[in-house]
C-alpha positions as CSV (number, residue, x, y, z in Angstrom):
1,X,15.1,14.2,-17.7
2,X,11.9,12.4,-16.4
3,X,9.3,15.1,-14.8
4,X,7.0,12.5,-13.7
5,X,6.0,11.7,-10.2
6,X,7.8,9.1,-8.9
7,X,5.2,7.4,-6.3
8,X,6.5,4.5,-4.2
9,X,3.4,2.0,-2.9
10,X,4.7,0.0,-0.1
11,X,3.8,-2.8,2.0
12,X,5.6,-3.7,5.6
13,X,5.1,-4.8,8.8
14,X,5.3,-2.3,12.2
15,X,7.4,-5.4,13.9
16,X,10.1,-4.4,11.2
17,X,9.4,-1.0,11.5
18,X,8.3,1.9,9.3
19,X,10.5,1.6,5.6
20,X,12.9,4.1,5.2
21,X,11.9,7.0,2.2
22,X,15.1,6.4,-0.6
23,X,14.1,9.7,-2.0
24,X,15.9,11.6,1.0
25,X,12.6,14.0,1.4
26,X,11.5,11.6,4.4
27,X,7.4,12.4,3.5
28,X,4.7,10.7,2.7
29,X,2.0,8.8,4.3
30,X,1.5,5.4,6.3
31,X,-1.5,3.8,6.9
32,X,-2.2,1.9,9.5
33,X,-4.3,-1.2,8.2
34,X,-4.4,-3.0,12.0
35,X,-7.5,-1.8,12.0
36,X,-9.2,-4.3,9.8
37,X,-9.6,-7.7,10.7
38,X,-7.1,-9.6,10.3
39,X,-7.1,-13.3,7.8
40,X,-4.2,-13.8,9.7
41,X,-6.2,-14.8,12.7
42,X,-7.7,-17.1,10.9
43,X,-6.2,-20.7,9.7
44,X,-7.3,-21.4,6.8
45,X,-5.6,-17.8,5.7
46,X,-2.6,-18.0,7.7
47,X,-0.1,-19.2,4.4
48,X,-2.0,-16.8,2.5
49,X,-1.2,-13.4,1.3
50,X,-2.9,-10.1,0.2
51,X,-2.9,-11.3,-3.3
52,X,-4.7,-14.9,-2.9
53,X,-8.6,-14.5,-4.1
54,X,-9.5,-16.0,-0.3
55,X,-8.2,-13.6,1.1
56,X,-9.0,-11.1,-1.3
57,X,-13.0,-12.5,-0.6
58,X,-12.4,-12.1,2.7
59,X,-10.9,-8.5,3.2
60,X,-13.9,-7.4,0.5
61,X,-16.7,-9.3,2.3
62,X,-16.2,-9.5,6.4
63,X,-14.3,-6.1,6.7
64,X,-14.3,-2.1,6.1
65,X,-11.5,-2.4,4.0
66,X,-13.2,-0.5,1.2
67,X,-14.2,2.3,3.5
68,X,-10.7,2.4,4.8
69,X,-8.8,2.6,1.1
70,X,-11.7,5.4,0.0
71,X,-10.4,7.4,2.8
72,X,-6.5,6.7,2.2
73,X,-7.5,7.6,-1.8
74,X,-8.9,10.9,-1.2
75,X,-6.2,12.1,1.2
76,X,-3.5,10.6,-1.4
77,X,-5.3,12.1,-4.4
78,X,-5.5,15.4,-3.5
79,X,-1.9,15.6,-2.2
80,X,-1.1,13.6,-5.8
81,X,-2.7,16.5,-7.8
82,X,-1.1,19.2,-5.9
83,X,2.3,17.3,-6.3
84,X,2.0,17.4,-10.1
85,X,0.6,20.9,-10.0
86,X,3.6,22.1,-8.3
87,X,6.2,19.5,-9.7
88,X,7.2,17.4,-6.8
89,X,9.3,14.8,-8.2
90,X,8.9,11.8,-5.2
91,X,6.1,11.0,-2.9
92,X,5.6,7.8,-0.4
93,X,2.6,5.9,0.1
94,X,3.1,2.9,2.8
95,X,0.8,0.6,4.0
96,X,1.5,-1.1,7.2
97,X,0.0,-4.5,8.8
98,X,1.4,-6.7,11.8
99,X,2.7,-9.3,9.6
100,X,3.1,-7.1,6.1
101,X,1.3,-10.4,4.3
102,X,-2.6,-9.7,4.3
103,X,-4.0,-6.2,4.6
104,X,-1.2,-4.0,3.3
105,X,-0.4,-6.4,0.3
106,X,-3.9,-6.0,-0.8
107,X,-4.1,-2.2,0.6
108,X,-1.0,-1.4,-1.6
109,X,-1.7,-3.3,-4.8
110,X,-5.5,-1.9,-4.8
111,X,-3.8,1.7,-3.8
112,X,-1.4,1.5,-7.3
113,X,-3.9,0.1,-9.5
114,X,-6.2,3.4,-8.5
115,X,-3.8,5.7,-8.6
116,X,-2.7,3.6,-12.5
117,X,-6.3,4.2,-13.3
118,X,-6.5,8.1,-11.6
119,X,-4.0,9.8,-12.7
120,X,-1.3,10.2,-15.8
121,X,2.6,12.0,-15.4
122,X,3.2,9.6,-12.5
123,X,5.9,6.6,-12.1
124,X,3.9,4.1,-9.5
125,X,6.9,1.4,-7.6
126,X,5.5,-0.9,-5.6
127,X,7.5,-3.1,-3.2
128,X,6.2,-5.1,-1.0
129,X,8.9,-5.2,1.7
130,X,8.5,-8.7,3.8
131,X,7.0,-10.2,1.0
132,X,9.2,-9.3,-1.6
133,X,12.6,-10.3,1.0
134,X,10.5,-14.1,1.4
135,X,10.7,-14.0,-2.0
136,X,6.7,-14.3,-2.0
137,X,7.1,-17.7,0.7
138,X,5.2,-18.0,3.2
């Protein structure tokens, strides 16, 4: 029997609607990234996603994005530790965008990588929902 934490890191888009939790325990958190500026908005980002170095330049340089993940971290941390104190076996950890292409590809992959780095006894899934159903097209 595994007695890891099994963490799921998602991406999606609020036009889709909030992804449904597979564990059954229907917790976890969702963070609303509309708040940072959007590449989308921009052309020369448009085709682009959260994992393309422009963008990736552009979410690090002309937004709060770094204030905004520091925030989602310590909130997701702390409930982390208590999870594996207490040995809670699933938590959720979604990201949402307009589009599910920019912000919450790069909020989720930066979110899994911490938590990789943070913490051991933890399974980390990440899925980026309309990414991963475009088969990474865009």
């Amino acid at each position: 029997m595994d007695n890891k934490l099994n963490i799921n890191v998602r991406s999606f888009s609020y036009k889709n609607g909030i992804p449904a939790d597979p564990s059954g325990n229907g917790g976890g958190f969702v963070f609303d990234c509309r708040g940072i500026l959007n590449p989308g908005r921009f052309e020369e980002y448009k085709r682009l996603t959260g994992r393309d170095e422009e963008v990736i330049e552009f979410l690090e340089t002309k937004t709060k994005i770094h204030e905004f993940l520091d925030a989602a971290y310590r909130l997701v941390d702390l409930t982390i530790q208590d999870y594996l104190n207490r040995g809670f076996t699933n938590l959720e950890v979604n990201f949402g965008c307009t589009g599910g292409q920019h912000r919450s590809v790069y909020s989720a992959d930066r979110t899994a990588e911490h938590l990789t780095g943070k913490f051991s006894g933890i399974n980390i899934t990440v899925e980026h929902v309309v990414q991963d159903g475009k088969n990474w097209k865009n």
